[in-house]
TORKOL-4160 file (C-alpha; in steps of 0.2 Angstrom, whole numbers, padded with zeros to 4 digits, m for minus):
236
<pt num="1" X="m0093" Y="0261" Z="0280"/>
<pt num="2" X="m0076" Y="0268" Z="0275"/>
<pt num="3" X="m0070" Y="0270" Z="0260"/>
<pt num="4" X="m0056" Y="0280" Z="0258"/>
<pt num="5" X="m0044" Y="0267" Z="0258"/>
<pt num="6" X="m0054" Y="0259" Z="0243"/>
<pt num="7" X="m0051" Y="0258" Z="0226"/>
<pt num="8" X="m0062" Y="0262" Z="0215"/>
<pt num="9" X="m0058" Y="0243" Z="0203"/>
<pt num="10" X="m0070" Y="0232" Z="0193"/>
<pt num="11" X="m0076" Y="0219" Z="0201"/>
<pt num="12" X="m0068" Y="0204" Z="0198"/>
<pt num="13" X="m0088" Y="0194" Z="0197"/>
<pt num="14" X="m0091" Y="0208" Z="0186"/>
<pt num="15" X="m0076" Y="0208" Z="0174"/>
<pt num="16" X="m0085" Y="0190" Z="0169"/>
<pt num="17" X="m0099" Y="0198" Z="0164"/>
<pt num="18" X="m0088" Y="0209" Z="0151"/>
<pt num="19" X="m0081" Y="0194" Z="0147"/>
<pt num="20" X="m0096" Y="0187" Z="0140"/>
<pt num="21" X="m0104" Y="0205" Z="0134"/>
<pt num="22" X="m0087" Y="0205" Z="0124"/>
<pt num="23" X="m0088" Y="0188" Z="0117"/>
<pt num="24" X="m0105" Y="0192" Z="0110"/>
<pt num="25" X="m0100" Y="0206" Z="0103"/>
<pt num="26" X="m0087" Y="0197" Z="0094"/>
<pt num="27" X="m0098" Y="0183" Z="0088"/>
<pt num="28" X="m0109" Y="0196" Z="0083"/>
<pt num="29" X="m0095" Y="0205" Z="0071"/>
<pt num="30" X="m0096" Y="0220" Z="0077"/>
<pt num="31" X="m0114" Y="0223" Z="0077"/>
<pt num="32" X="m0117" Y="0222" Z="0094"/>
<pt num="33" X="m0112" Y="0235" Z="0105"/>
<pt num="34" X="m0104" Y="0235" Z="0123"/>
<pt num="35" X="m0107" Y="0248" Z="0134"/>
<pt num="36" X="m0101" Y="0243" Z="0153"/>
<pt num="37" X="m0111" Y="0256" Z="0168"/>
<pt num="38" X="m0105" Y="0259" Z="0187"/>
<pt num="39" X="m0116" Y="0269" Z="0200"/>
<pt num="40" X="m0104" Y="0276" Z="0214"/>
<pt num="41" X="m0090" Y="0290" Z="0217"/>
<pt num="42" X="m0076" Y="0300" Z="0206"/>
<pt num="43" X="m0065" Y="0286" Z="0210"/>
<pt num="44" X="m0076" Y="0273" Z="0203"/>
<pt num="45" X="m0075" Y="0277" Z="0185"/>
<pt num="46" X="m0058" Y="0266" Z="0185"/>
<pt num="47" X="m0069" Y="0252" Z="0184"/>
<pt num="48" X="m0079" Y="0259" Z="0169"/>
<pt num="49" X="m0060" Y="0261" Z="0162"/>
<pt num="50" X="m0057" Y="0245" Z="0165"/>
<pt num="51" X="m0071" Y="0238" Z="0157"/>
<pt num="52" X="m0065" Y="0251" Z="0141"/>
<pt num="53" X="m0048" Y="0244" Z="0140"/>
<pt num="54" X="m0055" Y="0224" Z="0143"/>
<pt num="55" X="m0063" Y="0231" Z="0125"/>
<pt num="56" X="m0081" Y="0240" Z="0130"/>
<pt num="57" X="m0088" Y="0254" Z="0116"/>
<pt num="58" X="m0091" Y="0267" Z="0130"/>
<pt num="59" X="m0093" Y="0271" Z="0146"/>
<pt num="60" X="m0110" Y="0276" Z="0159"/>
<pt num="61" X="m0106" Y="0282" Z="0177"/>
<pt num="62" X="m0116" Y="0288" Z="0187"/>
<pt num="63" X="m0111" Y="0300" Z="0202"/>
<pt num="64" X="m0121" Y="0311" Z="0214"/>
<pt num="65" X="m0117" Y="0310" Z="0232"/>
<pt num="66" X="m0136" Y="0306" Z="0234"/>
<pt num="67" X="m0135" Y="0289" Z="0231"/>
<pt num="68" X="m0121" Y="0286" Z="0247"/>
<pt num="69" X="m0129" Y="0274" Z="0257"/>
<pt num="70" X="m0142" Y="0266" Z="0246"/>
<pt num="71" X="m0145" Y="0248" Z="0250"/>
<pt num="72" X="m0149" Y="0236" Z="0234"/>
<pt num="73" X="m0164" Y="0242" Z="0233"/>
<pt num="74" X="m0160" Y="0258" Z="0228"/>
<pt num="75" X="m0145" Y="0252" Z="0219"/>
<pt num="76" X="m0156" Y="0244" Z="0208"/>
<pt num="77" X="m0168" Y="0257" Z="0204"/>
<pt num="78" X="m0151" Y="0269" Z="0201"/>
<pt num="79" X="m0146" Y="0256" Z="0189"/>
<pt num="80" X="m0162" Y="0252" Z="0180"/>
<pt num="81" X="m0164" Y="0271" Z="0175"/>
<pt num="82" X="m0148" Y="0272" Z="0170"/>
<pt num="83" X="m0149" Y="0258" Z="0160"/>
<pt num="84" X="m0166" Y="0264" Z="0152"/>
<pt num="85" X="m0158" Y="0279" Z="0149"/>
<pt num="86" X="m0143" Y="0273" Z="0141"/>
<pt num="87" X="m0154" Y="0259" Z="0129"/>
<pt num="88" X="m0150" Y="0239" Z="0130"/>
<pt num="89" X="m0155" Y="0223" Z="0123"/>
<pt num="90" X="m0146" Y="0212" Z="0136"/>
<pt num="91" X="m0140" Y="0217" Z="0153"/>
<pt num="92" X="m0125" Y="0208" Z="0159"/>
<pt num="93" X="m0121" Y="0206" Z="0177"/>
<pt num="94" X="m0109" Y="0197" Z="0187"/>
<pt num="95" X="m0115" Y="0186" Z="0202"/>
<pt num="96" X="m0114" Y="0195" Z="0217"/>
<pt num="97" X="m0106" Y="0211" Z="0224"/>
<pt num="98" X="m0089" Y="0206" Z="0232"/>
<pt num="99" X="m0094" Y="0218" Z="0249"/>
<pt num="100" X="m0112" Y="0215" Z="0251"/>
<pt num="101" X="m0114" Y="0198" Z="0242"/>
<pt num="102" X="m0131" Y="0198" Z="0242"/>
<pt num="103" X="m0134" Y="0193" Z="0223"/>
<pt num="104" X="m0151" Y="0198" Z="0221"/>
<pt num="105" X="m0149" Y="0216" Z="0211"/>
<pt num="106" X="m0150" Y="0206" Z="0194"/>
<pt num="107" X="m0168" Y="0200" Z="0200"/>
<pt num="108" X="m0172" Y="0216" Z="0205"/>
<pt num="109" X="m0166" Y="0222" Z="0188"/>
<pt num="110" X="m0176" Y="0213" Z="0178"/>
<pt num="111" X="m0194" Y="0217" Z="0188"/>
<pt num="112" X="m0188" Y="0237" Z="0188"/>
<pt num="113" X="m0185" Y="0236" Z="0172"/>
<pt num="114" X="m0201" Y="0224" Z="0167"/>
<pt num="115" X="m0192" Y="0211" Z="0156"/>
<pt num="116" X="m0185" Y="0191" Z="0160"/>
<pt num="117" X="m0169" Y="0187" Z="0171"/>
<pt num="118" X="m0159" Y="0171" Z="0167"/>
<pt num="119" X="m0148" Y="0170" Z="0183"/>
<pt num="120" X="m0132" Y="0163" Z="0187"/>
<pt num="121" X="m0125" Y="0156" Z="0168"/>
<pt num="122" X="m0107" Y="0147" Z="0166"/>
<pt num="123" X="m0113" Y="0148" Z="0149"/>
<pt num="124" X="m0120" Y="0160" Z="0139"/>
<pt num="125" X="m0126" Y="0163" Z="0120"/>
<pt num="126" X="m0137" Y="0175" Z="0109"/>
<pt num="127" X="m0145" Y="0171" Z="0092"/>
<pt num="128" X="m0159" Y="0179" Z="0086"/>
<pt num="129" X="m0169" Y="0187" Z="0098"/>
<pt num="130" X="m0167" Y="0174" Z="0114"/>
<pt num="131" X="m0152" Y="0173" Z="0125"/>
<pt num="132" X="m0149" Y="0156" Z="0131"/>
<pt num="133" X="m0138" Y="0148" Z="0142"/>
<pt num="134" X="m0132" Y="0134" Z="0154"/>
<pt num="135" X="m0135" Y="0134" Z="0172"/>
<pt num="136" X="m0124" Y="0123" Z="0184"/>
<pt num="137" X="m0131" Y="0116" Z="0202"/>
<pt num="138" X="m0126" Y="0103" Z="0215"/>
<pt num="139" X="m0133" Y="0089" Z="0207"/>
<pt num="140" X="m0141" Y="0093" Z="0189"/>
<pt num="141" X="m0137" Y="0106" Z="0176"/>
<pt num="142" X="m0150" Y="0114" Z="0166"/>
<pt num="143" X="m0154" Y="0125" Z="0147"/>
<pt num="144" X="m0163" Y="0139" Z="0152"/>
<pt num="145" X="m0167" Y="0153" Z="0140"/>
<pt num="146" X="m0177" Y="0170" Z="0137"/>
<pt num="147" X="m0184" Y="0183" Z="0124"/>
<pt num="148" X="m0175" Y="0197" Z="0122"/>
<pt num="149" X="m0173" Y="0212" Z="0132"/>
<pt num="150" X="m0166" Y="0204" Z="0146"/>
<pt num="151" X="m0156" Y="0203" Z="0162"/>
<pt num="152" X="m0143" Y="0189" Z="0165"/>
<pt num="153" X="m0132" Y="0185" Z="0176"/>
<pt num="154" X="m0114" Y="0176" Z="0174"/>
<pt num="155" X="m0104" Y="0165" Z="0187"/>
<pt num="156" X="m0085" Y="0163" Z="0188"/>
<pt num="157" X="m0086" Y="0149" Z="0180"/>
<pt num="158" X="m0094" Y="0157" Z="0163"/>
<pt num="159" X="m0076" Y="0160" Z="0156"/>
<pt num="160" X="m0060" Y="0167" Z="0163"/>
<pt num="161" X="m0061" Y="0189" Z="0157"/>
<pt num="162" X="m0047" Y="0194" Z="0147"/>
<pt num="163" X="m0033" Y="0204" Z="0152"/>
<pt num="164" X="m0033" Y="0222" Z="0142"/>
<pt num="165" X="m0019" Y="0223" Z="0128"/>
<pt num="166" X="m0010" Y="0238" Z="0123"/>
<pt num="167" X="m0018" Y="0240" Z="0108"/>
<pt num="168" X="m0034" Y="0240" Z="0121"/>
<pt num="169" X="m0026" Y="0250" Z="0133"/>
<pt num="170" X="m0023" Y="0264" Z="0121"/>
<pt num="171" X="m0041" Y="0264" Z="0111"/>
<pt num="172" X="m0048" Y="0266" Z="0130"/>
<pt num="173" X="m0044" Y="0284" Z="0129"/>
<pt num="174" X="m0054" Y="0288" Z="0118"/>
<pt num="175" X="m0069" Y="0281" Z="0120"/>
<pt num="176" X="m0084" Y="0290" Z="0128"/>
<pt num="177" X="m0089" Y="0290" Z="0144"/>
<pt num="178" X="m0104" Y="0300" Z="0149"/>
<pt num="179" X="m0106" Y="0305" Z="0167"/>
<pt num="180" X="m0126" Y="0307" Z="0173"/>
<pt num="181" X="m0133" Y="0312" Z="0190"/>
<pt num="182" X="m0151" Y="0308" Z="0199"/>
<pt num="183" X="m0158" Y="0324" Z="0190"/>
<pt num="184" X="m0152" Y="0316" Z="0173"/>
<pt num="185" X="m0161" Y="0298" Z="0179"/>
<pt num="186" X="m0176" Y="0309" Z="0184"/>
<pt num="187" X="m0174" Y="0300" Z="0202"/>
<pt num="188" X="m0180" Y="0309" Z="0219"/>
<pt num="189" X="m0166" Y="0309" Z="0231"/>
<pt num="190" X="m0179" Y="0303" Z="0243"/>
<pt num="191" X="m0181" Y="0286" Z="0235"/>
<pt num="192" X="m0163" Y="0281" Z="0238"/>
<pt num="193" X="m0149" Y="0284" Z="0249"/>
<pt num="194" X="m0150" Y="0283" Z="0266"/>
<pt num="195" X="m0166" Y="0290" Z="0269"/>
<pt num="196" X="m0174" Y="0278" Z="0257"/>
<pt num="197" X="m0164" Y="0263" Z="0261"/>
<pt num="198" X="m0178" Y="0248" Z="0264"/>
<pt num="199" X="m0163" Y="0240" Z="0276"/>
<pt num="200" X="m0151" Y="0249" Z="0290"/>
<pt num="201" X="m0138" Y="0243" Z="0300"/>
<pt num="202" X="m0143" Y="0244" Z="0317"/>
<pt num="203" X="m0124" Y="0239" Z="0326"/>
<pt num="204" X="m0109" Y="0231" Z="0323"/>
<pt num="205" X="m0096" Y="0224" Z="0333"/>
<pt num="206" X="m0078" Y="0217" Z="0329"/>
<pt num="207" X="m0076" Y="0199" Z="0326"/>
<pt num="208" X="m0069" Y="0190" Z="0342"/>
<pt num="209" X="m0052" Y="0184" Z="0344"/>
<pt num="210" X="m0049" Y="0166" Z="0340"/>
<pt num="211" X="m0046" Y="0156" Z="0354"/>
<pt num="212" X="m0034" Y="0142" Z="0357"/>
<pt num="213" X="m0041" Y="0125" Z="0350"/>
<pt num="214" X="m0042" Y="0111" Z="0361"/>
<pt num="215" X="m0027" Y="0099" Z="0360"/>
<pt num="216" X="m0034" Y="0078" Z="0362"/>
<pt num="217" X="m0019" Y="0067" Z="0366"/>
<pt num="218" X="m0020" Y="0050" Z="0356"/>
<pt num="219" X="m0015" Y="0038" Z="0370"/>
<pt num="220" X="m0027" Y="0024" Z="0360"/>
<pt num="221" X="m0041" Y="0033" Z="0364"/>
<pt num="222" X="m0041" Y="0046" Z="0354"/>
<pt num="223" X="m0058" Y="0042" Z="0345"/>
<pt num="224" X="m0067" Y="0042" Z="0361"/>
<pt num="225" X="m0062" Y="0057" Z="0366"/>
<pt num="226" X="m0065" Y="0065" Z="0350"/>
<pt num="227" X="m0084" Y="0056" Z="0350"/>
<pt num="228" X="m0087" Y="0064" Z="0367"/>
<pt num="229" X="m0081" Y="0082" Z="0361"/>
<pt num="230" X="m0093" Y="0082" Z="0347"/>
<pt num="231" X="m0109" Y="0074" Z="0358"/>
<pt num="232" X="m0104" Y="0086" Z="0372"/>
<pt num="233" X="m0109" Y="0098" Z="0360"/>
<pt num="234" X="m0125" Y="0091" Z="0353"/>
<pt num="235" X="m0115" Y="0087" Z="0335"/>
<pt num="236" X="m0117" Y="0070" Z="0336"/>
């Protein structure tokens, strides 16, 4: 893929998982501390800033140019060292990726990292040691819950993330933000990347053209012909 005409931004699935790391933390008083991570290049430590300015405590990023072309399994092992590494109680993620969309790297998380995962939340609170939450679906909504350590994910529907003040905007810079590498992780560059990808795209090809629709006229049989498009076509 090409990148250089992308910006480096925080996701906007992911700036709902600030969102509720933030409201947490405030519910917690200040004892609980928000610490938002990003694995990618230079360019993507605006989103660590971002999270900064939305009111994180500090920054992680991690950078090394061995981790270009890593699928999500490699992603996730990226991010479960890191997150070892940096120490948590509760992993916050959004819902999906907004290029790959595949929505399983808060699954994988959670086994790398050997504790529960409590996926897609439109609501989420923490008291005591469990994190618990409300889980919306077609036809039924469910309370779900786990111990704590553990990964959770949050849907757009958790809460709409807050837009970073000036007061916000100003504390941002100077807060910490440590940058680590796959030798700080302890990673083998083989694991990851390219070479260590578990999926590869084989080809790709530009979408085709869309063509002119098919225009019925209504002379009173409109229906008819409509009912003879659709069984022409095994639809009906």
């Amino acid at each position: 893929m090409d990148r250089e005409d992308a910006d480096g931004l925080l996701s906007e699935l992911d700036e709902y998982a600030v969102e509720q790391a933030l409201r947490i933390s405030e519910a917690s008083e200040g004892e609980v501390e928000v610490t938002v991570l990003t694995v990618g290049p230079e360019d993507a430590r605006e989103a660590v800033a971002k999270g900064l300015r939305m009111g994180a405590d500090r920054g992680v990023h991690v950078e090394d140019d061995g981790v270009h072309g890593s699928d999500v399994m490699g992603t996730s092992l990226v991010v479960a060292k890191a997150v070892e590494k940096a120490g948590f109680d509760l992993v916050l993620c959004g819902m999906a990726s907004t290029d790959g969309g595949m929505g399983v790297l808060p699954a994988l998380l959670a086994e790398r990292l050997g504790v529960p995962q409590v996926s897609l939340l439109s609501e989420v609170a923490v008291e005591g040691g469990t994190v618990s939450g409300r889980r919306d679906g077609d036809s039924a909504t469910v309370r779900v819950e786990a111990s704590l350590p553990a990964v959770v994910s949050v849907t757009d529907q958790s809460g709409e993330a807050r837009y970073p003040s000036f007061k916000g905007i100003m504390a941002a810079k100077k807060k910490p933000v440590v940058s680590w590498d796959l030798d700080d992780l302890g990673i083998d560059p083989g694991d990851i990347g390219l070479g260590g990808s578990w999926t590869r795209v084989e080809d790709a090809a530009e979408r085709p053209a869309r063509v002119k629709g098919q225009l019925v006229t209504d002379e009173g049989d409109g229906g008819l012909k409509a009912a003879a498009f659709l069984a022409e076509r095994k639809f009906v």
